[in-house]
C-alpha positions as CSV (number, residue, x, y, z in Angstrom):
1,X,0.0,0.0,0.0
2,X,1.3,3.6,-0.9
3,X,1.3,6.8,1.7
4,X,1.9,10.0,0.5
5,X,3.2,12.4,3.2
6,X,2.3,15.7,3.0
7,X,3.5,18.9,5.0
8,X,0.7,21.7,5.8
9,X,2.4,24.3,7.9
10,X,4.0,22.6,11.1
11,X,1.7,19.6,11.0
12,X,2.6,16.3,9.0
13,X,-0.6,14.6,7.2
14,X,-0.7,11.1,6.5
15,X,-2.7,9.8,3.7
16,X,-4.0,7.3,1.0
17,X,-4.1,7.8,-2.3
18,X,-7.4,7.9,-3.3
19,X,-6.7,5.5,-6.3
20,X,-5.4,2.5,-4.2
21,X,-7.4,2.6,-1.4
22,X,-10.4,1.8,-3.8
23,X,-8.6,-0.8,-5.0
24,X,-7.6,-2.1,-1.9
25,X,-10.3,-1.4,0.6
26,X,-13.1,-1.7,-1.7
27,X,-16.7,-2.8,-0.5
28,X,-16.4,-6.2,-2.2
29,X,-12.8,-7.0,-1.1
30,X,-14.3,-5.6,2.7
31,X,-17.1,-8.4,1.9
32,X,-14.8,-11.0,1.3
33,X,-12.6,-10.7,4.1
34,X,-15.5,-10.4,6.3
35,X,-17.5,-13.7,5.0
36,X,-13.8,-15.4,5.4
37,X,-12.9,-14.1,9.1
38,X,-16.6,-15.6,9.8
39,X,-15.9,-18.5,8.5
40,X,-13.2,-18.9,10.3
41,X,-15.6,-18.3,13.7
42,X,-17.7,-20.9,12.4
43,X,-15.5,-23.6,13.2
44,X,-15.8,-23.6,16.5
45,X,-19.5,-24.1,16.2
46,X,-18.9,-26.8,14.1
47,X,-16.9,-28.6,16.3
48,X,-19.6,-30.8,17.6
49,X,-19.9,-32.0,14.2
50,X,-19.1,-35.4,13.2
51,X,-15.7,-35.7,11.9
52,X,-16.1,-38.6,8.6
53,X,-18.5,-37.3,6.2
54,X,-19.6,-41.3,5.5
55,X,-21.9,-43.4,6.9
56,X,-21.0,-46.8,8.2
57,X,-19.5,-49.2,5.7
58,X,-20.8,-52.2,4.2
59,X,-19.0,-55.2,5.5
60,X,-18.5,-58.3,3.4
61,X,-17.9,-61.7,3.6
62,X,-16.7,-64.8,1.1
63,X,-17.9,-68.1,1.8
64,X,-16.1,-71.2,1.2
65,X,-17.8,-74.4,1.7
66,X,-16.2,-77.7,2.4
67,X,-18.8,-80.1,2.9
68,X,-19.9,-79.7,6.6
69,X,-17.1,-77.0,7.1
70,X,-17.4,-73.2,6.3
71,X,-15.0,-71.0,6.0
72,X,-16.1,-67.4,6.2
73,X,-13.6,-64.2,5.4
74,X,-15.4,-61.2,7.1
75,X,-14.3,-57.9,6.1
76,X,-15.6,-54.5,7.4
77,X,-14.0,-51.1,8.4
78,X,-12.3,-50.8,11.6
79,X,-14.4,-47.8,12.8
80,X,-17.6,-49.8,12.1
81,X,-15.8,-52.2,15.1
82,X,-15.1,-49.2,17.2
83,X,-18.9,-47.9,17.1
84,X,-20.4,-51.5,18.0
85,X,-17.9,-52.9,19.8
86,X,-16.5,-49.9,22.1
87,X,-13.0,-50.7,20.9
88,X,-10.0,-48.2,19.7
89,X,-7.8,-49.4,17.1
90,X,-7.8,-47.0,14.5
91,X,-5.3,-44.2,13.4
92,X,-6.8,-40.4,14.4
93,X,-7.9,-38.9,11.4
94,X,-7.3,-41.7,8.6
95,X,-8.8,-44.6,10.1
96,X,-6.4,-47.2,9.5
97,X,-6.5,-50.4,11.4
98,X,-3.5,-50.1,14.3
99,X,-2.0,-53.6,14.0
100,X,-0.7,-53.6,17.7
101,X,-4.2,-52.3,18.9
102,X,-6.1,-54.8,16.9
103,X,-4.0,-57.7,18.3
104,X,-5.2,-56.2,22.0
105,X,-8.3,-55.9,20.9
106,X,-8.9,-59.6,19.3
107,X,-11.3,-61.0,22.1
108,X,-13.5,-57.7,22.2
109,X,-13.7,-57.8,18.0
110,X,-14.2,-61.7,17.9
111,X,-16.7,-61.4,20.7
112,X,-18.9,-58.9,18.6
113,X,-18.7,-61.2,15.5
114,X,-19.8,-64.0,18.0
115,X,-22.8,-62.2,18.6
116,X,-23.9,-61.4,15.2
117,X,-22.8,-63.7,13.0
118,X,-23.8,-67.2,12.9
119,X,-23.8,-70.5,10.8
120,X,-26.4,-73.1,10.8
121,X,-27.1,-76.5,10.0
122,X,-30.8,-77.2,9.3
123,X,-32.1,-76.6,13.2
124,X,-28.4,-76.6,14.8
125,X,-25.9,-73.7,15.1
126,X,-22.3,-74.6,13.8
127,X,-19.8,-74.2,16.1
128,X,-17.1,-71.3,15.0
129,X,-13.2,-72.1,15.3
130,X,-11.0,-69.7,16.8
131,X,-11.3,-67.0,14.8
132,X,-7.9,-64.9,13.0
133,X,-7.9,-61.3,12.9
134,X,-5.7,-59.0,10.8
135,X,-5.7,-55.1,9.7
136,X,-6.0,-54.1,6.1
137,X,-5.6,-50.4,5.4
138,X,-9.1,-49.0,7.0
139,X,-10.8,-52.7,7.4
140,X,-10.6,-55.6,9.9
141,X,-10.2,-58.9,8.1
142,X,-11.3,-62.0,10.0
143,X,-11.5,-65.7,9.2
144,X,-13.3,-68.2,10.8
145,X,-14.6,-71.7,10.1
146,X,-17.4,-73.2,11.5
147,X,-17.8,-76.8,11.5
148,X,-21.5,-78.2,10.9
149,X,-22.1,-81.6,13.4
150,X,-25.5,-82.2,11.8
151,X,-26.5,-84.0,8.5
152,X,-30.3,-82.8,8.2
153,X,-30.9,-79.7,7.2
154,X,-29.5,-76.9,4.8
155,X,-26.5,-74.8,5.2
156,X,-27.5,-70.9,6.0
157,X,-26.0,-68.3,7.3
158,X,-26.8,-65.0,9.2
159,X,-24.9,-62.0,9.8
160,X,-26.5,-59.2,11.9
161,X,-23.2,-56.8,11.8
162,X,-23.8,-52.8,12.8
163,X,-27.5,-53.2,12.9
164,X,-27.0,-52.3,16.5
165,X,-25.7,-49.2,15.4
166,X,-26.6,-48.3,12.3
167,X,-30.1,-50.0,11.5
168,X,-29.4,-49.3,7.2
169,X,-26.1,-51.2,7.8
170,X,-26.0,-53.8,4.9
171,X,-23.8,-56.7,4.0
172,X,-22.7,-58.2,0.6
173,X,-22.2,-62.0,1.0
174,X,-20.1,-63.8,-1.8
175,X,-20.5,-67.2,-1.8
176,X,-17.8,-69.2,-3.5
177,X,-19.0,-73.2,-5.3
178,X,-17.5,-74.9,-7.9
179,X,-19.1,-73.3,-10.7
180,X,-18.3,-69.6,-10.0
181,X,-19.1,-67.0,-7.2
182,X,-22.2,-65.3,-6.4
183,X,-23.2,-62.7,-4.7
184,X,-26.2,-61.2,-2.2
185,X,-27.0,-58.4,-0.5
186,X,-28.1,-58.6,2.9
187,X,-29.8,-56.0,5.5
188,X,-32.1,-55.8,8.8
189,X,-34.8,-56.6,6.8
190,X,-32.9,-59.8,5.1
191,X,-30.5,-61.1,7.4
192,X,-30.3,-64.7,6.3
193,X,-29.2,-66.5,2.8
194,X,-29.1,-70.2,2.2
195,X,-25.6,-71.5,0.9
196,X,-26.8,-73.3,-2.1
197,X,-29.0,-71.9,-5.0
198,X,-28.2,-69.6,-8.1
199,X,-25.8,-66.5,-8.0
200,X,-27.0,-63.1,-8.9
201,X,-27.9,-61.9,-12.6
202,X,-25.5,-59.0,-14.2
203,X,-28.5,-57.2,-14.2
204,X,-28.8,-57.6,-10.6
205,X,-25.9,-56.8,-10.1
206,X,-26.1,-53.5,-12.0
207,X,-29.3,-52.7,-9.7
208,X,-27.2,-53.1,-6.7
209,X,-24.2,-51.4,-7.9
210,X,-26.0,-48.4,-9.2
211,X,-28.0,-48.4,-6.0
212,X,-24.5,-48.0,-3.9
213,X,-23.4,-45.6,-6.1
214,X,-26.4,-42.9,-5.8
215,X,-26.4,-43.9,-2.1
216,X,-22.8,-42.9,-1.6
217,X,-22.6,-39.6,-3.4
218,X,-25.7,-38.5,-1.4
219,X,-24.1,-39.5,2.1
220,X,-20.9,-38.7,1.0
221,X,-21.0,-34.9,2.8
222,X,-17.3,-34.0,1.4
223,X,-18.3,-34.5,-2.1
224,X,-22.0,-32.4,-2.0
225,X,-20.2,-29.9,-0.6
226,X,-17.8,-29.9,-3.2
227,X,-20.2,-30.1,-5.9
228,X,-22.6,-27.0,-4.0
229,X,-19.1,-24.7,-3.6
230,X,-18.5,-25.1,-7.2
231,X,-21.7,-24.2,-9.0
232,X,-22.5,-21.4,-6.6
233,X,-21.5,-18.9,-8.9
234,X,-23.3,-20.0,-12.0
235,X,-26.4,-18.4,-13.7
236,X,-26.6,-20.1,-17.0
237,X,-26.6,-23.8,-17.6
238,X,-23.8,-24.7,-19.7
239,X,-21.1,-23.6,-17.1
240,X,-22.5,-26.3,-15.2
241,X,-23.0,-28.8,-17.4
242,X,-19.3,-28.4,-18.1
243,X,-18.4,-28.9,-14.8
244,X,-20.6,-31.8,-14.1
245,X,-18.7,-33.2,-17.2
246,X,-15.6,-32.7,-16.3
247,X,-15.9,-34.1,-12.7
248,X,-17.9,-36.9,-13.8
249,X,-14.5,-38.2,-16.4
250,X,-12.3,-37.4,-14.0
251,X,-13.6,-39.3,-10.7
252,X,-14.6,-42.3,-13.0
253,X,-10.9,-42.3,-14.7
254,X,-9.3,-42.4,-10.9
255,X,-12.1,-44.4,-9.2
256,X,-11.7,-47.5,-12.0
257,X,-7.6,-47.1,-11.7
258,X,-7.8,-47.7,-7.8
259,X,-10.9,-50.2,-8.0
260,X,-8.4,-52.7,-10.1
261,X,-5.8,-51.8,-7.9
262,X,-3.7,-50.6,-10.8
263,X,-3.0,-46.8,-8.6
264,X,-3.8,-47.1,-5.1
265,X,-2.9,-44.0,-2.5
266,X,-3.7,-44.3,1.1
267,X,-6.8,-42.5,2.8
268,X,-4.9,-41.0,5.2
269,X,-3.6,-39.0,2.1
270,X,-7.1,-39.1,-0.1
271,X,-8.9,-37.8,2.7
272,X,-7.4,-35.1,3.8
273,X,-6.9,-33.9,-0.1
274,X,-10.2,-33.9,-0.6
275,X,-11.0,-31.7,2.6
276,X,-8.5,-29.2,0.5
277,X,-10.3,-29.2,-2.6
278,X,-13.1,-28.3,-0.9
279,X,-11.6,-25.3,1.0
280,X,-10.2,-24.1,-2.0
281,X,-13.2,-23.6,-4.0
282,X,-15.0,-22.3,-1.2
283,X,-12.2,-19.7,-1.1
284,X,-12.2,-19.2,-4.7
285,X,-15.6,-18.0,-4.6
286,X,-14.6,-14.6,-2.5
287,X,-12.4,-13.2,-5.1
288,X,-13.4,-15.2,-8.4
289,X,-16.8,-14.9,-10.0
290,X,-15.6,-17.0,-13.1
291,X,-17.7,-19.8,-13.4
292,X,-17.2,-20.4,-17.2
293,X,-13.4,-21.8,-16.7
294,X,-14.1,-23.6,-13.3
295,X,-14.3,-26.8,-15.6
296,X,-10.9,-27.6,-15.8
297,X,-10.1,-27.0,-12.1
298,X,-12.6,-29.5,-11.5
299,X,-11.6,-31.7,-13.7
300,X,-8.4,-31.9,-12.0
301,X,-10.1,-32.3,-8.2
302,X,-12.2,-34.6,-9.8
303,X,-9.1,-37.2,-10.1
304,X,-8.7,-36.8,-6.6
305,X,-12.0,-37.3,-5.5
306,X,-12.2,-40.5,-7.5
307,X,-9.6,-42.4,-5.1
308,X,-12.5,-41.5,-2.4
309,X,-15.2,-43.1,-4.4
310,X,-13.1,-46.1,-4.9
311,X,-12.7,-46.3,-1.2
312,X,-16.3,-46.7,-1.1
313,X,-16.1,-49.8,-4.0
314,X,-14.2,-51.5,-2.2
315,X,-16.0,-51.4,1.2
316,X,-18.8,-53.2,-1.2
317,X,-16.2,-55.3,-3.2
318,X,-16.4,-55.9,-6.7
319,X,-17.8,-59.0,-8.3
320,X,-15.1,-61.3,-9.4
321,X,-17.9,-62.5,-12.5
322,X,-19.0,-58.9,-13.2
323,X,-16.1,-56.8,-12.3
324,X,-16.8,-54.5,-15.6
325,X,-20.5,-54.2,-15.2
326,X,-20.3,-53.3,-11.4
327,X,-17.7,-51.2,-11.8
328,X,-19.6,-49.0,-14.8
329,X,-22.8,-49.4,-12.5
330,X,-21.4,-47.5,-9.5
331,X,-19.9,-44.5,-11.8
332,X,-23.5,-44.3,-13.6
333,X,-25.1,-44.5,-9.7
334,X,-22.4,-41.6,-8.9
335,X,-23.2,-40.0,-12.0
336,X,-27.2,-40.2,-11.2
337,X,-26.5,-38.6,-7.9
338,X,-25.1,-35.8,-8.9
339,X,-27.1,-34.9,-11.3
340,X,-29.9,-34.8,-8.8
341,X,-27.9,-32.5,-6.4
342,X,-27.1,-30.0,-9.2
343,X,-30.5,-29.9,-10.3
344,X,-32.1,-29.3,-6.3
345,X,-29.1,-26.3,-6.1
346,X,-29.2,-24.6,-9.4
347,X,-33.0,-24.0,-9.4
348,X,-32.9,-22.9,-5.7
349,X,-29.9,-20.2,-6.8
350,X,-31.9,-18.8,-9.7
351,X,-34.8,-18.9,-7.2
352,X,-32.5,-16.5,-5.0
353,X,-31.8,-14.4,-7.8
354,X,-35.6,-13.2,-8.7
355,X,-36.3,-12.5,-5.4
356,X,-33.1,-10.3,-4.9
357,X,-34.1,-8.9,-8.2
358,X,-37.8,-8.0,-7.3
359,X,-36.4,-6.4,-4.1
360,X,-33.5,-4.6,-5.5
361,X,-34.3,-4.0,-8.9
362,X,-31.0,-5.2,-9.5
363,X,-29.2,-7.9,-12.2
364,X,-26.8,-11.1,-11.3
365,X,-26.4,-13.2,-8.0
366,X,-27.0,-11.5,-4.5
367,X,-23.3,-11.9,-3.2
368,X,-24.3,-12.4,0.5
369,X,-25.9,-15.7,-0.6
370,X,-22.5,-17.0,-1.9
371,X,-20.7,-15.5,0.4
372,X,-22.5,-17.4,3.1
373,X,-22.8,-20.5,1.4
374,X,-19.2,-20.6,0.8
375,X,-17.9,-19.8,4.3
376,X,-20.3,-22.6,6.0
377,X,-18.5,-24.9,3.5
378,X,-14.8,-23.6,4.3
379,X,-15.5,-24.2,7.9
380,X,-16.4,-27.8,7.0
381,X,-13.5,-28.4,4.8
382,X,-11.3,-26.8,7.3
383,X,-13.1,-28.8,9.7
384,X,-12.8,-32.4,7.9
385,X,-9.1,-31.6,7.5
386,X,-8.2,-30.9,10.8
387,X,-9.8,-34.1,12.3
388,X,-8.8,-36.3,9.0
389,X,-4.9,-35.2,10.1
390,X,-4.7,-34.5,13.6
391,X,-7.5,-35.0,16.0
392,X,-8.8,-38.1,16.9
């Protein structure tokens, strides 16, 4: 900033150039700072807030069956454990599985799968072995194998995992036979499969897939914030088409890459990016009004928010007989769910923008509105990367 000093007499005058201190100090920049100092505030409201911006994972299992023996390979997410089963061994902020805590934790983890997961024999519960378990990334990975005593009656399993937490829990059991693998969804409401019969269809499994897919991008927080902090600026459609586009190609290139394990990065680093991305186009939106070129920066975010999407996938766990289908179901599901966000949040900002006209006789979005919009989504970014990096 420039000061001119100027000498009236024996007094010294300090002062401004006119010129700059519009530039400078000008009512939008004023704005802007002010929206960002209270988002900053905001925080601290926010800080009863959950910290993961997910829902509780599906857990899976693969079956293996050896005549009256059934081997069982349970695999759910390590915080799903600590919710039920009032045990710590996960990492503050990423959620992976502590290896040492795990092992202390066995009996308290084993205990719970006791509980809710059983195997019978027509009438008769199998009796479990001792059961193994070992930490993988964000997930708990157990195996167990019952051993059936009775002859009469089919095999059948039940699996009641998280229902005690989260009632909408669900479960994807792959059973493995000689002729292939299939595959079946389980909840509250259908707790139980027989381990005989026919696998799932493809289309089936497209239903399902697609299903997960809308379901996650709707209780994935991180990512509709993303997508409302990106679009809050636009007044004509094509901008956002564009961006809808260009996220849609990028997530789908990343997500596929890391769902065949061809690129696979941590979620201790995924996470935390993504709580970035977010902060950075809610900032963008104080001092940048340019929606038209906001494609290709979300294009680029997009590739990072892909490895979160796969991190999803693989909570649910790819087909091995429809690994194509699946996968292209769960972008399309993705792809369906945004859609239907951008099309609740443009109409409600063109809304905003005839009544601000009818009130102010005036052309363009109400700044205010963005303004606060985007400094209740810093504070959530900022929020989701300070507990997804340092606070437990």
């Amino acid at each position: 900033m420039t000061w001119v000093l100027r000498r009236t007499g024996r007094v010294h005058s300090l002062r401004m150039r006119p010129s700059l201190a519009r530039l400078t100090c000008g009512p939008a920049a004023t704005a802007s700072l002010a929206w960002l100092f209270l988002a900053v505030v905001a925080v601290a409201a926010l800080a009863p807030w959950p910290a993961q911006a997910h829902n509780a994972g599906v857990s899976t299992s693969r079956i293996v069956i050896h005549g009256r023996t059934v081997d069982i390979e349970i695999n759910a997410l390590g915080r799903d454990y600590e919710k039920a089963a009032g045990v710590r061994i996960t990492e503050p902020g990423s959620g992976e599985v502590n290896p040492v805590a795990l092992a202390v934790m066995a009996p308290s983890v084993l205990a719970y799968l006791g509980d809710h997961v059983a195997v019978f024999a027509g009438r008769h519960r199998c009796t479990p072995g001792p059961g193994t378990p070992r930490a993988a990334d964000t997930h708990v990975v157990v195996t167990v194998a019952w051993t059936c005593q009775s002859d009469d009656g089919e095999l059948r399993y039940r699996v009641a995992l998280f229902h005690d937490v989260d009632p909408a829990a669900r479960h994807l059991a792959i059973i493995a036979t000689e002729s292939g693998e299939r595959e079946l969804a389980l909840d509250s409401g259908a707790p139980e499969v027989t381990l005989s019969g026919a696998g799932s269809s493809v289309l089936q499994v497209v239903g399902r897939f697609v299903q997960a897919g809308i379901e996650h991008i709707f209780l994935g927080y991180d990512h509709v914030a993303f997508l409302a902090a990106i679009v809050l600026w636009a007044q004509r459609l094509w901008p956002v088409v564009k961006i809808v586009t260009a996220f849609t190609i990028a997530h789908s290139i990343t997500l596929s890459l890391a769902a065949l394990h061809i690129v696979v990065i941590p979620a201790a680093i995924v996470e935390p990016t993504i709580a970035t991305t977010i902060m950075f186009v809610a900032v963008e939106n104080f001092f940048s009004r340019n929606v038209d070129g906001r494609w290709r920066v979300t294009f680029v975010f997009g590739l990072i928010h892909g490895f979160g999407f796969a991190s999803a996938l693989q909570e649910i766990g790819l087909p091995v007989n429809a690994v194509v289908p699946a996968l292209a179901a769960f972008n399309i599901g993705v792809e369906i769910g945004q859609v239907m966000i951008v099309a609740l949040i443009f109409p409600l900002l063109l809304w905003f923008d005839r009544i601000g006209r009818r009130a102010a006789a005036r052309q363009g979005r109400h700044p205010p509105v963005v303004y606060f919009c985007s400094a209740a989504i810093l504070a959530l970014g900022l929020y989701w990367l300070v507990t997804r990096t340092m606070l437990a």
